[in-house]
C-alpha positions in Angstrom: 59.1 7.3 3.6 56.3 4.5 3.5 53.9 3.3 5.5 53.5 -0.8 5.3 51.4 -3.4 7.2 51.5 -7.7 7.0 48.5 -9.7 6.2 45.7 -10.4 8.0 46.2 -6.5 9.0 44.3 -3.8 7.3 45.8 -0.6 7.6 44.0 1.1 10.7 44.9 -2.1 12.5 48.2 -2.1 12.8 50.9 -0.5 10.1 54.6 0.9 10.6 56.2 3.9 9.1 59.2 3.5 7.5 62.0 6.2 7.3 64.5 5.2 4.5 67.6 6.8 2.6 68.4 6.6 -1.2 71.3 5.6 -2.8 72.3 7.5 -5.8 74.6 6.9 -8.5 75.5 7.6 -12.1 74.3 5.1 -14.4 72.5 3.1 -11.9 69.0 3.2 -10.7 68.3 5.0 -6.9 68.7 1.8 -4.6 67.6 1.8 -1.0 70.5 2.4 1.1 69.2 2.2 4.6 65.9 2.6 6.5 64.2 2.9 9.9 61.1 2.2 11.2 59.5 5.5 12.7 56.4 4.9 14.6 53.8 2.1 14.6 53.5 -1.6 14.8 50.7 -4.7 14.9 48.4 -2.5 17.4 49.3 1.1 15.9 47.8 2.7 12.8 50.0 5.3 10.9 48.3 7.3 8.2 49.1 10.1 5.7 52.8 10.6 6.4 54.1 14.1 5.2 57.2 15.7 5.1 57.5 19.5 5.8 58.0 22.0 3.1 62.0 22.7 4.6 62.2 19.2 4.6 63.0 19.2 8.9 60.1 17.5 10.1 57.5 14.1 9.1 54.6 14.6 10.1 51.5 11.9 10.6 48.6 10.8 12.3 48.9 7.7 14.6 45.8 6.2 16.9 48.4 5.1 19.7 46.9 7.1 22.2 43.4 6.0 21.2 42.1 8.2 18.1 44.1 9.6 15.3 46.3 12.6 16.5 49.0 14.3 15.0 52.4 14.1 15.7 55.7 16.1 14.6 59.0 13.8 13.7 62.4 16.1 13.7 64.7 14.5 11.3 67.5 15.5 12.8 66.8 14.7 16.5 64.8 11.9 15.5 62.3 12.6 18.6 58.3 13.1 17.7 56.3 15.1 19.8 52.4 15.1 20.0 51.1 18.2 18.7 47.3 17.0 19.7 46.0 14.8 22.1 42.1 15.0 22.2 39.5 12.5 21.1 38.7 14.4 17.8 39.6 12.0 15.1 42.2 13.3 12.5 42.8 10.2 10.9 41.0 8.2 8.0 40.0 4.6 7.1 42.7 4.2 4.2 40.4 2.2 1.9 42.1 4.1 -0.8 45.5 6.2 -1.3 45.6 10.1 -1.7 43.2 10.7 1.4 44.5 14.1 2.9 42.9 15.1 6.0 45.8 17.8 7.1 48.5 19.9 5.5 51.6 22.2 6.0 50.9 25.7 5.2 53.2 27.8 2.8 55.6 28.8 5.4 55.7 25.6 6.9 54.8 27.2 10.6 51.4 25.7 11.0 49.1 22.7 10.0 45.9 22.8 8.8 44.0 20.1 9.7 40.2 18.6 9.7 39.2 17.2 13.1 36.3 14.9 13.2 33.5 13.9 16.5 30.5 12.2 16.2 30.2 12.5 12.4 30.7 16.2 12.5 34.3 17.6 10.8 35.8 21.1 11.8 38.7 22.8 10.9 41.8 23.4 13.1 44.9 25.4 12.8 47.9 24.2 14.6 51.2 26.4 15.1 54.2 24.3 15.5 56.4 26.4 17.5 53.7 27.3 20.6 51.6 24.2 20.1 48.6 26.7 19.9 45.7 25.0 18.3 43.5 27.5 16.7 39.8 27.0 15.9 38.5 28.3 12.3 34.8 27.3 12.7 34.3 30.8 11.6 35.3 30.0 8.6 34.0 27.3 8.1 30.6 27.6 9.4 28.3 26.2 7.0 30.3 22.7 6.2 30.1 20.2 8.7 32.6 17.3 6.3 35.8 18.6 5.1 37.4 16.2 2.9 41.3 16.1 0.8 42.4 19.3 3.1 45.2 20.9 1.2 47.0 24.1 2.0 48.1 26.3 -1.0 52.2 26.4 -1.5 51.7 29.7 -2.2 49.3 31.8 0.2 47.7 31.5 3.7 44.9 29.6 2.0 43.3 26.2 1.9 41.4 23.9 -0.4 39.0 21.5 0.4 36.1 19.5 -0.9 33.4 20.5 2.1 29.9 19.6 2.7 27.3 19.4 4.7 23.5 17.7 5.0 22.0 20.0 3.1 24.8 21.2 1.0 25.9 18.4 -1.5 30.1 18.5 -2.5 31.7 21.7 -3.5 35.0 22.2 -4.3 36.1 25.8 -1.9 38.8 27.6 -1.3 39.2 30.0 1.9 41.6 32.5 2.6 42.7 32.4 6.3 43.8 35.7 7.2 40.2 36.7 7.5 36.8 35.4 8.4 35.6 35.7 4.6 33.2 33.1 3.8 35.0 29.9 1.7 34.9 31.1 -2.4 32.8 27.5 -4.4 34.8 27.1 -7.2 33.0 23.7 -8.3 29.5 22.1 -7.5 29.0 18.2 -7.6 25.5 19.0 -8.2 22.6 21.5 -9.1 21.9 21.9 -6.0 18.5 22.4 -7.1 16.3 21.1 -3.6 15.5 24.1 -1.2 17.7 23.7 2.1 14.7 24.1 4.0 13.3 21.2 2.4 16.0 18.8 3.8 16.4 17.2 6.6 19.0 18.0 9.7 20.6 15.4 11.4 21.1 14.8 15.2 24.1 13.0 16.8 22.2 10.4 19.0 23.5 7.5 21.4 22.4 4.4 22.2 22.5 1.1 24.6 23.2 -1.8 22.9 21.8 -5.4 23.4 25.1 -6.3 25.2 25.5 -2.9 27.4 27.8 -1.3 24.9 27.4 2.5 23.8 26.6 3.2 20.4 26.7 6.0 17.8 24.4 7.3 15.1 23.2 10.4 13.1 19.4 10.9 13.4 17.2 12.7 10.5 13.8 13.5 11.2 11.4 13.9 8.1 12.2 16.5 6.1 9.1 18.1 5.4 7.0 20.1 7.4 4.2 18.7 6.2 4.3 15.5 7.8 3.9 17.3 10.8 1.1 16.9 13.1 0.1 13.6 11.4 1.3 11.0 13.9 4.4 9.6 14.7 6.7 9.2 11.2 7.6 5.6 9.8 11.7 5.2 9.9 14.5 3.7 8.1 17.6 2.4 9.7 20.5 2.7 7.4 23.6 0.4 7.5 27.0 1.6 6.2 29.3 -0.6 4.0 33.1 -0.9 4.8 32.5 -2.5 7.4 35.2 0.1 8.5 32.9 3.0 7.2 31.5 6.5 8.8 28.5 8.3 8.5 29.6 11.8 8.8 27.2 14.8 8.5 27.6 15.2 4.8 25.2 14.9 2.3 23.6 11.9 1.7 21.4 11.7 -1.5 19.7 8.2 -0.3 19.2 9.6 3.5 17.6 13.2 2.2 15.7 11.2 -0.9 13.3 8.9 2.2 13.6 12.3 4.2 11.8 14.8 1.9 9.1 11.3 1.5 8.7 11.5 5.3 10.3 8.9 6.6 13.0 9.5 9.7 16.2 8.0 9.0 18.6 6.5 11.3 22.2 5.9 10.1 23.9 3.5 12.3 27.7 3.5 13.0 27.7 0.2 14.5 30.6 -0.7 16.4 33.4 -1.3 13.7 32.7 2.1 12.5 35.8 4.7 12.1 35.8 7.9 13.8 34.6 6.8 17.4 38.3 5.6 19.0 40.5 2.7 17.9 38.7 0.7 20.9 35.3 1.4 18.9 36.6 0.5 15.6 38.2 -2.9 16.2 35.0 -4.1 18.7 34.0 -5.5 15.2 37.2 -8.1 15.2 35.9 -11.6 15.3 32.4 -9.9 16.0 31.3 -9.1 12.1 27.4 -10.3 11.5 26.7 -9.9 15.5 27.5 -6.3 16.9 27.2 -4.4 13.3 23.8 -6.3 13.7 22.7 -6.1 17.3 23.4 -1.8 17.0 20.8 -1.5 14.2 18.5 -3.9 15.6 18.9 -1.9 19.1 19.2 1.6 17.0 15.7 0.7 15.4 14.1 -0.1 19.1 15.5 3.3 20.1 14.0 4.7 18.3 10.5 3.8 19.1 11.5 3.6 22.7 12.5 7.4 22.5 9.2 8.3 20.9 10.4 9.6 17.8 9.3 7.2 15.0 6.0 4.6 14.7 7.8 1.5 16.7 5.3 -1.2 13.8 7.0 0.6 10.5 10.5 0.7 10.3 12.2 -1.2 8.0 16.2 -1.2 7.4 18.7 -1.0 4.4 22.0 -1.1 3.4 24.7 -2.3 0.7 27.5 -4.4 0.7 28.4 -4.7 4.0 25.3 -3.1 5.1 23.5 -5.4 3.0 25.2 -8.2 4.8 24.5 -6.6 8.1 20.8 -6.0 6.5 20.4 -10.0 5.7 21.8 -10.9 9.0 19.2 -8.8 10.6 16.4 -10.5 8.9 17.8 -14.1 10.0 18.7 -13.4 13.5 16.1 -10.6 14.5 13.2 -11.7 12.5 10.3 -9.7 13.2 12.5 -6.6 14.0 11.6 -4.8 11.0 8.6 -4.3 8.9 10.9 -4.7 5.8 13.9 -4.8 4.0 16.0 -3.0 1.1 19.5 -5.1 0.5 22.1 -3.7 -1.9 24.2 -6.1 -3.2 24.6 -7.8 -0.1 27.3 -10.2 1.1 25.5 -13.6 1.3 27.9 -16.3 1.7 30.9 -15.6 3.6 33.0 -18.4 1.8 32.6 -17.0 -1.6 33.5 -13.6 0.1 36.8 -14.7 1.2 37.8 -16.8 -2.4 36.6 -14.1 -4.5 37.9 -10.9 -3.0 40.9 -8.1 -4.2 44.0 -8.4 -3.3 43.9 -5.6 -0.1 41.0 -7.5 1.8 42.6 -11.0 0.8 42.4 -11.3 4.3 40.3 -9.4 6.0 37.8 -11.6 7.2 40.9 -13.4 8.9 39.8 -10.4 11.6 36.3 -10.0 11.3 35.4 -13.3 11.5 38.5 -15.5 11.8 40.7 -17.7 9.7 40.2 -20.3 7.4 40.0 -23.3 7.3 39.7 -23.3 11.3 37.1 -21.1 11.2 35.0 -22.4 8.8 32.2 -23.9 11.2 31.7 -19.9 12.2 31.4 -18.7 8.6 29.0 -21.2 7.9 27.1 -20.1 10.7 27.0 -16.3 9.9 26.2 -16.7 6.5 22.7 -15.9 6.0 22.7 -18.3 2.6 23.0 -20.9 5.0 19.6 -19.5 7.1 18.2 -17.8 4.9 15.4 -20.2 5.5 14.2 -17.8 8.7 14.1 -15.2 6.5 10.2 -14.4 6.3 9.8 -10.3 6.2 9.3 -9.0 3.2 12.7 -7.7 1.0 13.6 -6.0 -1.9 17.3 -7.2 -3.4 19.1 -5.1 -6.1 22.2 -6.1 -7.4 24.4 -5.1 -10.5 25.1 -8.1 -13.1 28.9 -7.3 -13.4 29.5 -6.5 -9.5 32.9 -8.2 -9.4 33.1 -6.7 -5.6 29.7 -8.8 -4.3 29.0 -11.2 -7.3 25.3 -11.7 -8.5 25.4 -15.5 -7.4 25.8 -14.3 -4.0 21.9 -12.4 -4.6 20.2 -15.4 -6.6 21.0 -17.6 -4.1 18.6 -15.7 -1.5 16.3 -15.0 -4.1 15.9 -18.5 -4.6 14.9 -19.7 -1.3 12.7 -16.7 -0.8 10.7 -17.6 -3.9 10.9 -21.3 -3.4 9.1 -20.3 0.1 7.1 -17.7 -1.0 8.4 -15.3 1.3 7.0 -11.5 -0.2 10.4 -10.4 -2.2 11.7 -8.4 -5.0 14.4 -9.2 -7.2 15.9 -6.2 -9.3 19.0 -7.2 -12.0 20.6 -4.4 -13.1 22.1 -5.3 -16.5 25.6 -3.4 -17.2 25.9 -1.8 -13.7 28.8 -3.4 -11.2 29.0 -2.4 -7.3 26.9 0.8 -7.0 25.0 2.3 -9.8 26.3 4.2 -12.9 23.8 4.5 -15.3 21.2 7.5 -14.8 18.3 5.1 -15.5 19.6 3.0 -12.9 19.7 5.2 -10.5 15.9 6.3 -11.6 14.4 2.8 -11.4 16.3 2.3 -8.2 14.7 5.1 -6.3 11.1 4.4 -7.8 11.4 0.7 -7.3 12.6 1.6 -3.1 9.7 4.3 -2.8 7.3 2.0 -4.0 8.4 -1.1 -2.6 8.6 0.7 1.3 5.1 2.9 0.5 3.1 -0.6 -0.7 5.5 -3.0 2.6 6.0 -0.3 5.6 3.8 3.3 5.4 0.7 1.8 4.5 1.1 -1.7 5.3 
């Protein structure tokens, strides 16, 4: 079996699975004798296809209904069946193969699966011959992401990679026939910050600027000693993707301006996956408006709502986000007291002829077409206005991003220091899309705390 999608279509737009039989024979390679399509088409999304360990049943996760659920395939009746239908997400944005977010146990009777709403992952238990969806929050208790979810072959156990905000990546292992507490068999880190010294989030909502409902995960300053001192300064963070999540994990950059006491906002604009099909693909033909409105409105929430200082909040993000973080700046200028843009999409021409070969397309649905559309990527690319660009904004950018090339950074650069418009420019020689190098990553977070201590908590 395969899942497969045409061009312009990514695959959580619209994808088929395909069912096919080999051919056999001695002395010849295995040919392709016959297939079928399963589920899916151009307004479907299929992902992670599994067969089951007797070999009876396919299993997958398919957004017809609205959000990911899981459904049950008999190979020999060739009927499916539904074996969830809420508006927990189960699915994934496929940006890369091997993502697992559900598996067959060792007998084959049940699925373990992770279920995701508003950012926050729990573990479910499904038995396939009542239907009987089983909660293990017990056991899971202190993780609020669950990623690669695989069953052992073996035991009534599971492995996953879980998380939470103030718990950075472990590799775990639970044992399901009791309520013991998951065994850490791997840290991604030290884990050397106090959990009490980290910051919480908060699933929020908002209003748009058009009427539209948006979602975000809310961090008030981590320390307690910013208490009682005023109303906090904030930062508004912008995924990438576009077709990205902020989940409750643990986010180095969001607990880093935390623990400095700034609040932080991370915005899962309209585009976003884990929200509904209907929420994801608002972002078709919409890219650099709605990704943009949501953190301009997500950043007026907040002051409305009383929770940061309305004069200092300034926004960041990368790639995408940096896009959405340029766009802001030409389009709502004003709306923030500052800016921090990570190798940020500048020029949506150069985008489109300079890409990989899975989003060789993808602006085709984010923004539309070429060469028929080229009067509207002109127009929402903030090289080509970067002249209303007048807050003050720190660029970083790697010299060998092949992803978001350095051209598309010195052009902005440029124009802000041909109009003296306060800026930084940081190069980082050797480092590509996201940083590598321990120094780096040093400077980076120096160069940030400065830049937004000096432009937005005492400026």
């Amino acid at each position: 079996m395969w899942i497969a999608w045409d061009h312009p279509r990514m695959p959580w737009d619209g994808t088929v699975l395909e069912l096919g039989t080999l051919e056999l024979a001695e002395g010849r390679l295995p040919g392709l004798k016959e297939a079928e399509r399963v589920v899916g088409g151009e307004a479907v999304a299929v992902f992670q296809p599994e067969f089951s360990p007797d070999g009876r049943f396919l299993a997958y996760v398919s957004d017809e209904q609205g959000t990911g659920n899981l459904s049950l395939y008999d190979l020999s009746t060739r009927v499916a069946r539904a074996l969830t239908q809420g508006d927990e997400e189960l699915g994934a944005a496929a940006w890369v193969q091997g993502i697992r977010t559900y598996g067959f146990s060792h007998d084959g009777g049940r699925i373990i699966v992770r279920a995701s709403k508003e950012g926050i992952d729990r573990m479910r238990r499904i038995d396939l011959a009542t239907g009987r969806i089983e909660p293990l929050d017990e056991n899971f208790a202190e993780y609020t992401r669950l990623q690669q979810v695989i069953p052992s072959p073996t035991e009534n156990a599971v492995a996953a990679i879980g998380e939470a905000a103030t718990i950075p990546p472990r590799v775990i292992t639970c044992t399901l026939a009791s309520l013991q507490r998951p065994r850490v068999h791997a840290h991604s880190s030290g884990e050397t910050v106090p959990r009490e010294d980290l910051s919480v989030p908060e699933p929020i909502t908002w209003i748009g600027l058009d009427g539209g409902k948006v979602y975000g995960l809310y961090y008030p300053p981590a320390n307690s000693r910013f208490s009682g001192v005023g109303l906090p300064p904030a930062v508004v963070m912008v995924h990438g993707g576009p077709t990205s999540q902020y989940t409750a994990g643990y986010h180095g950059s969001t607990q880093f301006l935390a623990t400095l006491g700034y609040a932080v906002l991370e915005v899962n604009y309209r585009g976003s996956t884990g929200y509904g099909r209907d929420y994801r693909q608002a972002l078709a033909g919409n890219w650099g408006v709605l990704d943009v409105e949501d953190a301009v409105s997500g950043a007026a929430h907040l002051g409305q709502s009383g929770r940061v200082d309305r004069e200092r909040i300034a926004i960041m993000g990368g790639s995408a986000g940096g896009y959405t973080v340029l766009r802001a700046l030409t389009e709502h200028p004003g709306a923030f007291k500052a800016a921090v843009c990570l190798y940020g999409v500048s020029d949506l021409f150069g985008l489109a002829q300079d890409t990989h070969k899975l989003e060789a397309h993808y602006l085709d649905s984010l923004v539309g077409p070429l060469p028929q559309a080229s009067p509207l990527y002109r127009e929402r690319s903030p090289l080509f206005s970067a002249d209303r660009i007048a807050d003050p904004i720190a660029l970083f950018q790697g010299d060998e991003d092949l992803a978001v090339p350095k051209i598309q950074s010195d052009r902005i650069a440029a124009s802000l220091a041909r109009r003296g418009v306060p800026h930084e420019y940081h190069v980082y020689v050797g480092e590509g899309h996201g940083w590598r190098k321990a120094e780096t990553i040093e400077a980076f977070y120096r160069d940030v705390e400065r830049f937004l201590r000096e432009r937005v908590l005492f400026a």
